[in-house]
N, CA, C and O atoms as a Tinker XYZ file with bonds, in Angstrom:
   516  protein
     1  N     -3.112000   22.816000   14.790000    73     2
     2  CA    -2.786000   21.412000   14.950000    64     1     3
     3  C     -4.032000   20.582000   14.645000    63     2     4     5
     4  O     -5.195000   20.856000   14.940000    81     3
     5  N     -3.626000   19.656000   14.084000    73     3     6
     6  CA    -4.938000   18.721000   13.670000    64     5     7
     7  C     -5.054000   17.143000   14.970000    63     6     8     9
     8  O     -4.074000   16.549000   15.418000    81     7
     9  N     -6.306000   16.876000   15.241000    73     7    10
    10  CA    -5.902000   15.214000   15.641000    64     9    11
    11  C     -5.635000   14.282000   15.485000    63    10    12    13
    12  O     -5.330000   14.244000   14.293000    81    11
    13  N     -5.502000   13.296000   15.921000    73    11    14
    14  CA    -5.302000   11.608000   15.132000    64    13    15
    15  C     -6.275000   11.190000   13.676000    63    14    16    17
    16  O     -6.001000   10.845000   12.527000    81    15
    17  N     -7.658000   11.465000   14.530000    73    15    18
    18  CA    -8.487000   11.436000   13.462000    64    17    19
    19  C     -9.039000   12.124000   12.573000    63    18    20    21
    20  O     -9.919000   11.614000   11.880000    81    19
    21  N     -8.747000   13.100000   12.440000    73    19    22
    22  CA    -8.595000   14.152000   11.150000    64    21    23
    23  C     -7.287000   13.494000   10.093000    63    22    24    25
    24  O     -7.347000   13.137000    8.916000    81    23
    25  N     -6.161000   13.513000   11.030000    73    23    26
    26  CA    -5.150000   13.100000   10.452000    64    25    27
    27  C     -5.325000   12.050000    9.309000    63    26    28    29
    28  O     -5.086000   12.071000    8.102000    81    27
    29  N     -6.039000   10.763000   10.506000    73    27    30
    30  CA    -6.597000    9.393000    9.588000    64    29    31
    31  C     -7.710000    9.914000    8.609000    63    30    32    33
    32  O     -7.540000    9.295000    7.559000    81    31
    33  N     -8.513000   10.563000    8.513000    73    31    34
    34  CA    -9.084000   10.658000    7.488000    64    33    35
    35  C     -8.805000   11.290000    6.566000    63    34    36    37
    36  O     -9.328000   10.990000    5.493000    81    35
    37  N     -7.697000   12.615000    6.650000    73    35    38
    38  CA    -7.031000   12.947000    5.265000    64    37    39
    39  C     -6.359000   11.983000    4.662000    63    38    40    41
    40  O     -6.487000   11.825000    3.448000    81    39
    41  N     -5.598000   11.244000    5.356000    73    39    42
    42  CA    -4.418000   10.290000    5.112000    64    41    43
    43  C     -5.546000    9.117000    4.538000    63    42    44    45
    44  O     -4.826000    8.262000    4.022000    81    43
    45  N     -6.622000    8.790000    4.425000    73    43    46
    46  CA    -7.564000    7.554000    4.128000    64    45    47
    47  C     -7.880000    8.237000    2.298000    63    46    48    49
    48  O     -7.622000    7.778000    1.185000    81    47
    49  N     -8.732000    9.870000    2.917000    73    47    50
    50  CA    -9.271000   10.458000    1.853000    64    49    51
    51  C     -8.117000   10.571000    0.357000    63    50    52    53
    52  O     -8.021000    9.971000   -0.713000    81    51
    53  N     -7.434000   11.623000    1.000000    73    51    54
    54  CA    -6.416000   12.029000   -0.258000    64    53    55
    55  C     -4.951000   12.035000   -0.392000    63    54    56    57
    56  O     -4.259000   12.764000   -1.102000    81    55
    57  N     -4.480000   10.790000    0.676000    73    55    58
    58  CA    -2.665000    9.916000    0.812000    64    57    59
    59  C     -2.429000    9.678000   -0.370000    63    58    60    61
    60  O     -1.296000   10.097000   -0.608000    81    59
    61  N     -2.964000    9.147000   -1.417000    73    59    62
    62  CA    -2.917000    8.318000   -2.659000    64    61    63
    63  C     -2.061000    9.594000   -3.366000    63    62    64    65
    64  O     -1.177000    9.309000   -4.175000    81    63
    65  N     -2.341000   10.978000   -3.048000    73    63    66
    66  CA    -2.035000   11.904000   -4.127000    64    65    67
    67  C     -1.340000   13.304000   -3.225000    63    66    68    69
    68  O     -0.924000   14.348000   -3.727000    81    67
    69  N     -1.376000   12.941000   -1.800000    73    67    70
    70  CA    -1.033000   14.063000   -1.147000    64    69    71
    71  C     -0.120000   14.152000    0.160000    63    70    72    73
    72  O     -0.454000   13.287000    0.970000    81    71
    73  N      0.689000   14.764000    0.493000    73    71    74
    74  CA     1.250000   14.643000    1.674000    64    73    75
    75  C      1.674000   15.617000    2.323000    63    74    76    77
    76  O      0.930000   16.566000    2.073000    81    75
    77  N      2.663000   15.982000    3.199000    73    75    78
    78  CA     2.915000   16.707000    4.532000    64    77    79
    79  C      4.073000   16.994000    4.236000    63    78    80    81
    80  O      4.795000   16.119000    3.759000    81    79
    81  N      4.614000   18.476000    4.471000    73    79    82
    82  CA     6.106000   18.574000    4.211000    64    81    83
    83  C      7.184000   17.990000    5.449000    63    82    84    85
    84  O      8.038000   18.729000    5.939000    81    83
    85  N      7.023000   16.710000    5.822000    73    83    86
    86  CA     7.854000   16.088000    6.804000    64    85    87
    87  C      9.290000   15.007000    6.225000    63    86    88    89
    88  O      8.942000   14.956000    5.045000    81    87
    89  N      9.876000   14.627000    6.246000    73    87    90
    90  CA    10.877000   14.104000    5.958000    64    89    91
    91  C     11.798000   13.420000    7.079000    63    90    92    93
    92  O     12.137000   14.044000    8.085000    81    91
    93  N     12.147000   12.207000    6.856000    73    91    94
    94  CA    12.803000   11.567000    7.648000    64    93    95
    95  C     14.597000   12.266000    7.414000    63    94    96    97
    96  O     14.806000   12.600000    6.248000    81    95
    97  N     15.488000   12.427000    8.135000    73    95    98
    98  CA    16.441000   12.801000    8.144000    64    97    99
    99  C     17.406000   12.339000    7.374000    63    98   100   101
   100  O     17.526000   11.206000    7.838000    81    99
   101  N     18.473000   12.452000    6.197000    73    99   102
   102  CA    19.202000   12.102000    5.314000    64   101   103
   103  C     20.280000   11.625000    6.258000    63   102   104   105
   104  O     20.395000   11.879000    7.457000    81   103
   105  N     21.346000   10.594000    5.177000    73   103   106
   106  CA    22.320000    9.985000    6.060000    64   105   107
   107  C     23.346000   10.517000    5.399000    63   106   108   109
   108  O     23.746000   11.618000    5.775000    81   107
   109  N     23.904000    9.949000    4.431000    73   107   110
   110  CA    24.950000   10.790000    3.763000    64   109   111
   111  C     24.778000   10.990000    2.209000    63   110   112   113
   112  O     24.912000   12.035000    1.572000    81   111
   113  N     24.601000   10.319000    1.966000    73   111   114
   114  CA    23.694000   11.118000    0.666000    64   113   115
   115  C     22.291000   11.852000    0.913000    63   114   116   117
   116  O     21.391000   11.506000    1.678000    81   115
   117  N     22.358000   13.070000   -0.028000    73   115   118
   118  CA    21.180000   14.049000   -0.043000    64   117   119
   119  C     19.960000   13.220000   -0.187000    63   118   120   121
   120  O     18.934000   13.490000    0.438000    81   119
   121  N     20.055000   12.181000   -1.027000    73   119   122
   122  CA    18.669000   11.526000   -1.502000    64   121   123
   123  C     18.079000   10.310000   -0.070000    63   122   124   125
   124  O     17.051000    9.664000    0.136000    81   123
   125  N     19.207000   10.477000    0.546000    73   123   126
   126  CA    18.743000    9.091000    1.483000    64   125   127
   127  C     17.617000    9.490000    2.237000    63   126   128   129
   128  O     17.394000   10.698000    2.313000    81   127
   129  N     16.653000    8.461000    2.973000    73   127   130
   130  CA    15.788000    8.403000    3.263000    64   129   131
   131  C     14.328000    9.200000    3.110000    63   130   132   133
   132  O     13.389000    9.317000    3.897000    81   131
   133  N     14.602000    9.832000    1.387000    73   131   134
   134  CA    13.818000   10.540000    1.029000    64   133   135
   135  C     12.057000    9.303000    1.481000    63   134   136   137
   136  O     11.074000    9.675000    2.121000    81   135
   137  N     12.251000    8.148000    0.960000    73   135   138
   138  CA    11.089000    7.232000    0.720000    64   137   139
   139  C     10.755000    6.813000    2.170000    63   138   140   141
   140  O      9.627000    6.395000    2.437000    81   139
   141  N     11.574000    6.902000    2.970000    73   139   142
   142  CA    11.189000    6.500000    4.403000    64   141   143
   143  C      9.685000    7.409000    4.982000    63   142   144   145
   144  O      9.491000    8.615000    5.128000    81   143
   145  N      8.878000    6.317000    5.188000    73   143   146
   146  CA     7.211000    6.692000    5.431000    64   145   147
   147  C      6.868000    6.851000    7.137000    63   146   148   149
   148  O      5.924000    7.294000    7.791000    81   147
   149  N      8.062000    6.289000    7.417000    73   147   150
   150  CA     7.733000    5.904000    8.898000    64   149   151
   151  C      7.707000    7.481000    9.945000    63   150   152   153
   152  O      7.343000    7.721000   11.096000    81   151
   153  N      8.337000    8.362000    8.751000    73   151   154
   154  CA     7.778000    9.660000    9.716000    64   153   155
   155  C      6.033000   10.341000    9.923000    63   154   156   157
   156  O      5.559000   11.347000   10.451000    81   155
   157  N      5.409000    8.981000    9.076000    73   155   158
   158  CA     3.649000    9.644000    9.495000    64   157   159
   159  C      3.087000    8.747000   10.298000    63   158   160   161
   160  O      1.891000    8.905000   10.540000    81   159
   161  N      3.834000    7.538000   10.935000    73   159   162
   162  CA     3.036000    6.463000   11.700000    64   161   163
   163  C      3.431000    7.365000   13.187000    63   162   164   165
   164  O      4.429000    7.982000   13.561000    81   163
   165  N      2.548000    7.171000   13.577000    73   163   166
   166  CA     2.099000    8.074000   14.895000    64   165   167
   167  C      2.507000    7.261000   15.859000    63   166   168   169
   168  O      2.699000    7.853000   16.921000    81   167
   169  N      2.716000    6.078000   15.877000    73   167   170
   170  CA     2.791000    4.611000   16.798000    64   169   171
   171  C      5.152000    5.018000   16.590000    63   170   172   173
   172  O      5.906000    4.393000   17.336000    81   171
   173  N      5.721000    6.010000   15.577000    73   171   174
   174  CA     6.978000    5.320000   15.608000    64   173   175
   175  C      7.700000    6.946000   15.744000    63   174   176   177
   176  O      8.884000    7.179000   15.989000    81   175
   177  N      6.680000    7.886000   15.524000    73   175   178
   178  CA     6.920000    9.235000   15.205000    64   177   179
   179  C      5.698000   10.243000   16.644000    63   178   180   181
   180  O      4.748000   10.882000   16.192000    81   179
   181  N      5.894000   10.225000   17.979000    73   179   182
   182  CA     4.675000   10.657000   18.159000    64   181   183
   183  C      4.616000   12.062000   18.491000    63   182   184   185
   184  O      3.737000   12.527000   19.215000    81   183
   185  N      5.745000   12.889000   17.855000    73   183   186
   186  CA     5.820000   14.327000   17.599000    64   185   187
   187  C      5.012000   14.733000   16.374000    63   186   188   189
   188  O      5.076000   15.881000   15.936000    81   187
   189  N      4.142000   13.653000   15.743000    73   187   190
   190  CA     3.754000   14.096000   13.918000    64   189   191
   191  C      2.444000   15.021000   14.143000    63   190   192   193
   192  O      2.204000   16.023000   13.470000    81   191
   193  N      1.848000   14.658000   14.919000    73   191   194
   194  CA     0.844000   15.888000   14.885000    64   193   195
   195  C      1.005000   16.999000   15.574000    63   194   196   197
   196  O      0.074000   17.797000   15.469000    81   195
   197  N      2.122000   17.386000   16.423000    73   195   198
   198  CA     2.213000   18.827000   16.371000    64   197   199
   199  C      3.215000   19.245000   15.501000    63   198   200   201
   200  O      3.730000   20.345000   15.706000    81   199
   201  N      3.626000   18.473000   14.448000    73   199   202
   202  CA     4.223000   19.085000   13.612000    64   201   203
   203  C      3.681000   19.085000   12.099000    63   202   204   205
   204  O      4.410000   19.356000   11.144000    81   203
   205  N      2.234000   18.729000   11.979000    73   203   206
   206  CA     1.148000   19.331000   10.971000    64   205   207
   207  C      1.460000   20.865000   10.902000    63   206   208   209
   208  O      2.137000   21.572000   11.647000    81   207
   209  N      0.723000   21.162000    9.727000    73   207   210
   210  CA     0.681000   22.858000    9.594000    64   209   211
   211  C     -0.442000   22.456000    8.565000    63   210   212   213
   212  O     -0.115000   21.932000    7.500000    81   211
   213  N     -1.807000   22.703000    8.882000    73   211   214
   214  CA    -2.618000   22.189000    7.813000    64   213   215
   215  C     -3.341000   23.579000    7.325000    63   214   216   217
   216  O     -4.218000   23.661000    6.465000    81   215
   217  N     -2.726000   24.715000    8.127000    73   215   218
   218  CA    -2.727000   26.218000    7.921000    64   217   219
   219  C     -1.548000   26.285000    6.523000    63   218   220   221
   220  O     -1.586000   27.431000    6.074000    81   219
   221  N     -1.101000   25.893000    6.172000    73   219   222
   222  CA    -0.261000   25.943000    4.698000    64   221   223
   223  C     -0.248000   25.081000    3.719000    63   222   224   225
   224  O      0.208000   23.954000    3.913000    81   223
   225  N     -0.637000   25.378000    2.765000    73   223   226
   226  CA    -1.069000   24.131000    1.670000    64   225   227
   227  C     -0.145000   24.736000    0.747000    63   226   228   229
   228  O     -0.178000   25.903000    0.357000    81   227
   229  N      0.960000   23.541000    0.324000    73   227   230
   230  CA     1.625000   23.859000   -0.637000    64   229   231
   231  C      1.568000   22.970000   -2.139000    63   230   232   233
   232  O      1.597000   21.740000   -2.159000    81   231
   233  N      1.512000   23.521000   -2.937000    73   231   234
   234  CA     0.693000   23.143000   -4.483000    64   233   235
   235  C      1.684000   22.750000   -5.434000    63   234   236   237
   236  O      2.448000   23.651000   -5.781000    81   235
   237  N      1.882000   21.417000   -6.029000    73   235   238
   238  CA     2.851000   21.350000   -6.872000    64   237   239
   239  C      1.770000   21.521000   -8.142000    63   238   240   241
   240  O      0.619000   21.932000   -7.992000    81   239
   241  N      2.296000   21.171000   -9.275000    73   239   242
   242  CA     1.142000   21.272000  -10.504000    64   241   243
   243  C      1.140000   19.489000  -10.807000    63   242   244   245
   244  O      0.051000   19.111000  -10.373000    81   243
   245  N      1.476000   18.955000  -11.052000    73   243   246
   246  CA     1.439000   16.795000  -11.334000    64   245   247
   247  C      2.617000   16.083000  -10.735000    63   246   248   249
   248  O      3.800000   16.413000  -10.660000    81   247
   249  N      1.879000   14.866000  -10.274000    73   247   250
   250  CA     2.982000   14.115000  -10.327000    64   249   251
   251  C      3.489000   13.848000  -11.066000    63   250   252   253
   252  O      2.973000   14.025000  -12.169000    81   251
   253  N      5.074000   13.136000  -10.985000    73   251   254
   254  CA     6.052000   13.136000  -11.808000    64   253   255
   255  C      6.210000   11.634000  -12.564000    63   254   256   257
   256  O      6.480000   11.229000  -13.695000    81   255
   257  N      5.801000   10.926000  -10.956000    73   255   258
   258  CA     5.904000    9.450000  -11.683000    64   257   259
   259  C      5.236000    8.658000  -10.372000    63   258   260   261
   260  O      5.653000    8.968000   -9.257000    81   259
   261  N      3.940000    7.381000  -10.533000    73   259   262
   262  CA     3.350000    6.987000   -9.903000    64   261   263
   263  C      3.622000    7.249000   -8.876000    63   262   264   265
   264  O      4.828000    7.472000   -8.771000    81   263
   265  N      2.598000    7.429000   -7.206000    73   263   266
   266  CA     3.020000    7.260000   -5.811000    64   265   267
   267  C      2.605000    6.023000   -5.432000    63   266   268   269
   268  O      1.440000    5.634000   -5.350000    81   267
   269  N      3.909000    5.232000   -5.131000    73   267   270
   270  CA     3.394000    3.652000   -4.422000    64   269   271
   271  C      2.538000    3.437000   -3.484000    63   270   272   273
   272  O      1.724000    2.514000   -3.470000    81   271
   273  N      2.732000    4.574000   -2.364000    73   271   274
   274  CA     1.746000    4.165000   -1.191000    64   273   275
   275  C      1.423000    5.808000   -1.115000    63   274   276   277
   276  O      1.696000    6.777000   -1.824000    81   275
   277  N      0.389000    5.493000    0.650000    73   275   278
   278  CA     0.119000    6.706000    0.678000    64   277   279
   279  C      0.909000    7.086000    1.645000    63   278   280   281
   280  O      1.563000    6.488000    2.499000    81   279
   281  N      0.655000    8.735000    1.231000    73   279   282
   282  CA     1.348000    9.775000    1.642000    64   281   283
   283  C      2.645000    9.665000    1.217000    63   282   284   285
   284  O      3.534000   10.152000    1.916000    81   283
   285  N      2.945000    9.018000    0.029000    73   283   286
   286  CA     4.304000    9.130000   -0.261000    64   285   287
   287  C      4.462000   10.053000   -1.645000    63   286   288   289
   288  O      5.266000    9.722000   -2.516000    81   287
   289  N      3.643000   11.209000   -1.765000    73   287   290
   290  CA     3.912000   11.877000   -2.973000    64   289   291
   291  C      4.874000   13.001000   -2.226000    63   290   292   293
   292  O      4.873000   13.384000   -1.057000    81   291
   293  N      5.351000   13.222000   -2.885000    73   291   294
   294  CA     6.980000   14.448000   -2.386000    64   293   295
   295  C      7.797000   13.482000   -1.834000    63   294   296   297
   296  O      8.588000   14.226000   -1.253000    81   295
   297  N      8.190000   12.327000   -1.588000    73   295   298
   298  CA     8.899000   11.281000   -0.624000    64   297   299
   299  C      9.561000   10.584000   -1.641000    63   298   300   301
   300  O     10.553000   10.012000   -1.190000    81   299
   301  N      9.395000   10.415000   -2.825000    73   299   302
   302  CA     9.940000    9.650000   -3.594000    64   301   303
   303  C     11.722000   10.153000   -3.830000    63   302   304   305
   304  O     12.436000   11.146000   -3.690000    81   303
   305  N     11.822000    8.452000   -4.355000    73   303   306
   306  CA    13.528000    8.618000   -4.436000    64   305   307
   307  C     14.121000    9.438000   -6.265000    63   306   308   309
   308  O     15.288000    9.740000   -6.513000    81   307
   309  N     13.532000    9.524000   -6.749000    73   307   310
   310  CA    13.651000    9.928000   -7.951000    64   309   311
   311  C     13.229000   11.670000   -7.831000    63   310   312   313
   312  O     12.608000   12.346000   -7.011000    81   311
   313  N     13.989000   11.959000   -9.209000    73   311   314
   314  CA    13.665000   13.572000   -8.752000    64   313   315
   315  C     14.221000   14.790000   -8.123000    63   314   316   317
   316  O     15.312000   14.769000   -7.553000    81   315
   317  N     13.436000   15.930000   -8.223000    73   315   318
   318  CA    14.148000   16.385000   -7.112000    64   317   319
   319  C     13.751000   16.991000   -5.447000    63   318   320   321
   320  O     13.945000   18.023000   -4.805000    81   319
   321  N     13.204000   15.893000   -5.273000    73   319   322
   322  CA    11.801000   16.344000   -4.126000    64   321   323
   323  C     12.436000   16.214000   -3.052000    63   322   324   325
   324  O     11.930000   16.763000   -2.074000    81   323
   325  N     13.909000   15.362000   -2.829000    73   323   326
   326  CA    14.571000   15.934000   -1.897000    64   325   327
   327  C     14.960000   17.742000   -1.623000    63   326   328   329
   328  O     14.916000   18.422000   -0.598000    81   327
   329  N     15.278000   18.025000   -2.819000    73   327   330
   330  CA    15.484000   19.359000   -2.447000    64   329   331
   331  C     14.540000   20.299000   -1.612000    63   330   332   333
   332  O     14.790000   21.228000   -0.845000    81   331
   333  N     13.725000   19.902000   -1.905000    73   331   334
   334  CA    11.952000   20.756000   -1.037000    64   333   335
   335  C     12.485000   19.986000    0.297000    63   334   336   337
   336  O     12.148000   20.549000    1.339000    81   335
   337  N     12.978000   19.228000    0.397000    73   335   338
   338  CA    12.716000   18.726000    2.059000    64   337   339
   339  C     14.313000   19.902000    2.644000    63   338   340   341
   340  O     14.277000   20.469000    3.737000    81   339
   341  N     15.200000   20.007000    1.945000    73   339   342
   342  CA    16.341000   20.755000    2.310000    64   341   343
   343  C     15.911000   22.476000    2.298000    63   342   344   345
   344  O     16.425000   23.353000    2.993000    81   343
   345  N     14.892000   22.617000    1.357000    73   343   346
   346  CA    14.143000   24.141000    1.307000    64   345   347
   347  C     13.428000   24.310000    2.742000    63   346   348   349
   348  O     13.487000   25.387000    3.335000    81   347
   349  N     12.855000   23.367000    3.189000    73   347   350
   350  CA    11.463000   23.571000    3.796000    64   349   351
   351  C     12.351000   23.309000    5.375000    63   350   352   353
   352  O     11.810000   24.100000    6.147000    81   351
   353  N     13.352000   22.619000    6.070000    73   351   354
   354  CA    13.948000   22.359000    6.808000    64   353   355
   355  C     13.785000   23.389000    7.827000    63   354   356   357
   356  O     13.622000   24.489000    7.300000    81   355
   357  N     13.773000   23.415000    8.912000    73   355   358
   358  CA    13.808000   24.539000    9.849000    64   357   359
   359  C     13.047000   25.916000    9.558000    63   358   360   361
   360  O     13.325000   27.013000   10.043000    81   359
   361  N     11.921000   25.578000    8.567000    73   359   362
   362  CA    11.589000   26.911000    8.184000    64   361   363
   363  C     10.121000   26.567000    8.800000    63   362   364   365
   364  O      9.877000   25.616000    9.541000    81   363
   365  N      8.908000   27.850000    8.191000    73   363   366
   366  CA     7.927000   28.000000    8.688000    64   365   367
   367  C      6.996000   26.790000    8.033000    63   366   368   369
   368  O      5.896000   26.499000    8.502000    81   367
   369  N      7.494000   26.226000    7.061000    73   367   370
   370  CA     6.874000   25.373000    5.991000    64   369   371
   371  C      6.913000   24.348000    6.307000    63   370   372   373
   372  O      6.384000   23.647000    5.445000    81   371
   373  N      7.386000   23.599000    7.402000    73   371   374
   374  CA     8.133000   22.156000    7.943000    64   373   375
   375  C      6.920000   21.856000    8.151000    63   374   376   377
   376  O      6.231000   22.870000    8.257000    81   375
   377  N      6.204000   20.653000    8.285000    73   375   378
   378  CA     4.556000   19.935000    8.412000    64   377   379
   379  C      3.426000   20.813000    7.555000    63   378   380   381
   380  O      2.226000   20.893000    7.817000    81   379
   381  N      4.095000   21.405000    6.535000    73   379   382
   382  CA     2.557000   21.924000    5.731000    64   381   383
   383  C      1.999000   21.107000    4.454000    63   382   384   385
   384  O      2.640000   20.616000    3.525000    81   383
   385  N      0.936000   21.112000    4.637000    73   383   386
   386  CA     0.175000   19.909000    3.543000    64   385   387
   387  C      0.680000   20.422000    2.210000    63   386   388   389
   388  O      1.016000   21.570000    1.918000    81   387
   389  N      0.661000   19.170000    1.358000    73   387   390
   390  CA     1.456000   19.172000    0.336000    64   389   391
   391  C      0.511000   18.448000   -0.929000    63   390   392   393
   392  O     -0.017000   17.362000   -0.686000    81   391
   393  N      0.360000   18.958000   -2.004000    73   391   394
   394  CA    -0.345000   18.164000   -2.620000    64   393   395
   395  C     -0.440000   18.786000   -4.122000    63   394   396   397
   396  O      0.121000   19.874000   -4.252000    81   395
   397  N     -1.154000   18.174000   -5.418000    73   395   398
   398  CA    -0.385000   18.840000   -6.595000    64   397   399
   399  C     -1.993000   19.096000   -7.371000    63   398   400   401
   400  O     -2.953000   18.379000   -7.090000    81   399
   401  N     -2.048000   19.922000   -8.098000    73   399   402
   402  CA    -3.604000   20.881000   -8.658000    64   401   403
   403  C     -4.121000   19.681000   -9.489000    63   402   404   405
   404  O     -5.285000   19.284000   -9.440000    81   403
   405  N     -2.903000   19.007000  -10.446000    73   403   406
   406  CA    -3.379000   17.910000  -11.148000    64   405   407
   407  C     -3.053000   17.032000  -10.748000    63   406   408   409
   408  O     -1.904000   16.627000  -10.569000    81   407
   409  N     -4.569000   16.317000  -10.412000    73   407   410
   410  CA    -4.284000   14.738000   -9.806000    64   409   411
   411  C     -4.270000   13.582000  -11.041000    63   410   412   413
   412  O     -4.733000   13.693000  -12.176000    81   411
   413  N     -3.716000   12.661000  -10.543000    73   411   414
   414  CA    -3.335000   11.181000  -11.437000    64   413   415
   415  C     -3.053000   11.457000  -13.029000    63   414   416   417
   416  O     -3.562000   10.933000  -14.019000    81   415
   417  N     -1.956000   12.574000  -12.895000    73   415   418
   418  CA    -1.311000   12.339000  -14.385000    64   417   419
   419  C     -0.286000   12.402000  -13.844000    63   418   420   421
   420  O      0.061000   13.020000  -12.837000    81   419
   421  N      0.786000   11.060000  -15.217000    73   419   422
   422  CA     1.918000   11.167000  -14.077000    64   421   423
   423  C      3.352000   11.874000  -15.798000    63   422   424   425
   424  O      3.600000   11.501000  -16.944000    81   423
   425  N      3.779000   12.880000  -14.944000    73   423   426
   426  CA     4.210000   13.371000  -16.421000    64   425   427
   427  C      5.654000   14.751000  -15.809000    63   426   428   429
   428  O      5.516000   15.917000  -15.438000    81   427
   429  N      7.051000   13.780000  -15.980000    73   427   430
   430  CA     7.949000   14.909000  -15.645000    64   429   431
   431  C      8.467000   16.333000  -16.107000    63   430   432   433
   432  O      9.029000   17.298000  -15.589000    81   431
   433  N      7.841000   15.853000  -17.724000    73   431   434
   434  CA     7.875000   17.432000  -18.298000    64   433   435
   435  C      6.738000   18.490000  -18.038000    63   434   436   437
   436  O      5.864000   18.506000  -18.905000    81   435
   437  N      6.606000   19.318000  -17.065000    73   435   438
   438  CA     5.987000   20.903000  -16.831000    64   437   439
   439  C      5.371000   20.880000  -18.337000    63   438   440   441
   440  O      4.176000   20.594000  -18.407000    81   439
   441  N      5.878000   21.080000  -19.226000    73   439   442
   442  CA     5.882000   21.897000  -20.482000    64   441   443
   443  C      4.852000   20.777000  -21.381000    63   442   444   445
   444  O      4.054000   21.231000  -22.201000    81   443
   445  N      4.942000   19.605000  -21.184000    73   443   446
   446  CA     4.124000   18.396000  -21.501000    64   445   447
   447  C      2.338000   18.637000  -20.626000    63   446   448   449
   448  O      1.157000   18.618000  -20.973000    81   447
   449  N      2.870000   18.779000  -19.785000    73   447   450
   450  CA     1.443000   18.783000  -18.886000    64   449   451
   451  C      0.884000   20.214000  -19.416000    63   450   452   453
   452  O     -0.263000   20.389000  -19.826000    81   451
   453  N      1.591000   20.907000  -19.361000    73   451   454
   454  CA     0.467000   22.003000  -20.058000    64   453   455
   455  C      0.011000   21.705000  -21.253000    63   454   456   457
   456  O     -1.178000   21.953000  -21.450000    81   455
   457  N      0.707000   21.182000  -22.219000    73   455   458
   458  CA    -0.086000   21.016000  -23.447000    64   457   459
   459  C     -0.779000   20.699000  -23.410000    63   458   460   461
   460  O     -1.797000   21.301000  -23.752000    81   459
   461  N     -0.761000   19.444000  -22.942000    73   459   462
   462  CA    -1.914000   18.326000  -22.648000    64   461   463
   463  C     -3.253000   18.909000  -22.187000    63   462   464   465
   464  O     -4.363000   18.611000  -22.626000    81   463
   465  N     -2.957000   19.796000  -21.221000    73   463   466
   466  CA    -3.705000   20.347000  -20.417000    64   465   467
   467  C     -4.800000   21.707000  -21.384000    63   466   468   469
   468  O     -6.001000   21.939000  -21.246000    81   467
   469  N     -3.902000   22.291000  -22.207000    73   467   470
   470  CA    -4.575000   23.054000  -23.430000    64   469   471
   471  C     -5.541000   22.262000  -24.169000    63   470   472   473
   472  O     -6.716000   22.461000  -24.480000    81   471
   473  N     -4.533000   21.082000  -24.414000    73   471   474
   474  CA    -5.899000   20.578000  -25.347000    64   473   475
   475  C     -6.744000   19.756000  -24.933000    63   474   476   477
   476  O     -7.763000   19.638000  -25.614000    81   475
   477  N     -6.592000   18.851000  -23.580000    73   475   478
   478  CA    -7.515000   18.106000  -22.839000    64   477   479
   479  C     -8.213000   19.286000  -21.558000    63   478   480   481
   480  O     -7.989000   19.308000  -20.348000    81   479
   481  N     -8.970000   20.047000  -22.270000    73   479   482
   482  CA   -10.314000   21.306000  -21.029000    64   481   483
   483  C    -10.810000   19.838000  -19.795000    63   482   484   485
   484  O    -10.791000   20.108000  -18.594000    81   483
   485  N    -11.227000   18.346000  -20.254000    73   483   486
   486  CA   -11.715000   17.862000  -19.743000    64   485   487
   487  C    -11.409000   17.519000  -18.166000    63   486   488   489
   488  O    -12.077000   17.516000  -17.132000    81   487
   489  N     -9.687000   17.155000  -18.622000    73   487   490
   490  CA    -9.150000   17.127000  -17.535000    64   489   491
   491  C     -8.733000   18.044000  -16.950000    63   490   492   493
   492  O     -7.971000   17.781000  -16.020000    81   491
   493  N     -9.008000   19.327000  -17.203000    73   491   494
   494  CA    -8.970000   20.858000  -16.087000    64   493   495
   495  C     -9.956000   21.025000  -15.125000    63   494   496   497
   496  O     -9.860000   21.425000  -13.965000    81   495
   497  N    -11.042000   20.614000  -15.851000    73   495   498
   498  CA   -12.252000   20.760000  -15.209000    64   497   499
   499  C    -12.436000   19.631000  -14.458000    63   498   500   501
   500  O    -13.350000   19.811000  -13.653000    81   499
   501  N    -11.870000   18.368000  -14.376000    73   499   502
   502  CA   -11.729000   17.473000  -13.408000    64   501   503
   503  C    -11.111000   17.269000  -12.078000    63   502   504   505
   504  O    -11.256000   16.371000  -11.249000    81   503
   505  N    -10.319000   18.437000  -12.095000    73   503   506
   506  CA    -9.457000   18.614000  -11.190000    64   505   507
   507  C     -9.724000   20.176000  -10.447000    63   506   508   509
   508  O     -8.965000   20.732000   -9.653000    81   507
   509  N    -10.691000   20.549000  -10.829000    73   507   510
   510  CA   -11.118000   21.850000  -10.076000    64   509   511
   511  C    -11.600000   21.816000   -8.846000    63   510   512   513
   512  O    -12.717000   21.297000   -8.840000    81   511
   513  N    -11.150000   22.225000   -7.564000    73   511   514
   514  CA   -11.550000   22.177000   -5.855000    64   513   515
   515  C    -12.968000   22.264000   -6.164000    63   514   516
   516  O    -13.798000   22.270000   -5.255000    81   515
């Protein structure tokens, strides 16, 4: 389990590009309340830090298409990033950090980003831990 302020400083450091496998609960459509943020404010949610798992880091490869705010990458309404919240549901994966190898390219074709990625070395090596 992490604290408030660990919390706030990942969420300060790397929100822009990263998030938590948490999800606000769907209504009747699958996609609903994918964008709802209000499950990381601690003031509206105050089960969110024991439901971190910062013991599991799960890796997408790019975003797909800009993240408006933070901690809203995997949250978006487009896509299929609801489905990860229906994968991850009741499992061991529920609050594990979430975040993607390539940061700030925003590109839905897989098969695009690798090219790119073949022929731009620069931006491989920019994105190395």
């Amino acid at each position: 389990m992490i604290n408030r302020s660990q919390f706030e400083l990942i969420k300060k450091k790397y929100g822009h590009y990263a998030s938590w496998a948490i999800w606000a609960d769907e209504k009747e459509k699958p996609k609903d309340n994918m964008g709802d943020l209000s499950v990381f404010d601690i003031n509206i949610n105050a089960a969110l830090l024991s439901q971190l798992r910062p013991d599991i880091v799960l890796v997408g490869l790019n975003i797909s298409q800009g993240i408006p705010s933070t901690l809203a990458n995997f949250h978006g309404l487009g896509g299929g990033a609801y489905k990860i919240r229906y994968a991850l549901r009741n499992s061991p994966f529920w609050g594990a950090y979430m975040t993607d190898i390539i940061k700030n390219f925003d590109q839905k074709a897989s098969g695009k980003v690798m090219s790119y990625l073949r022929n731009n070395k620069k931006c491989e090596e920019e994105n190395e831990p």
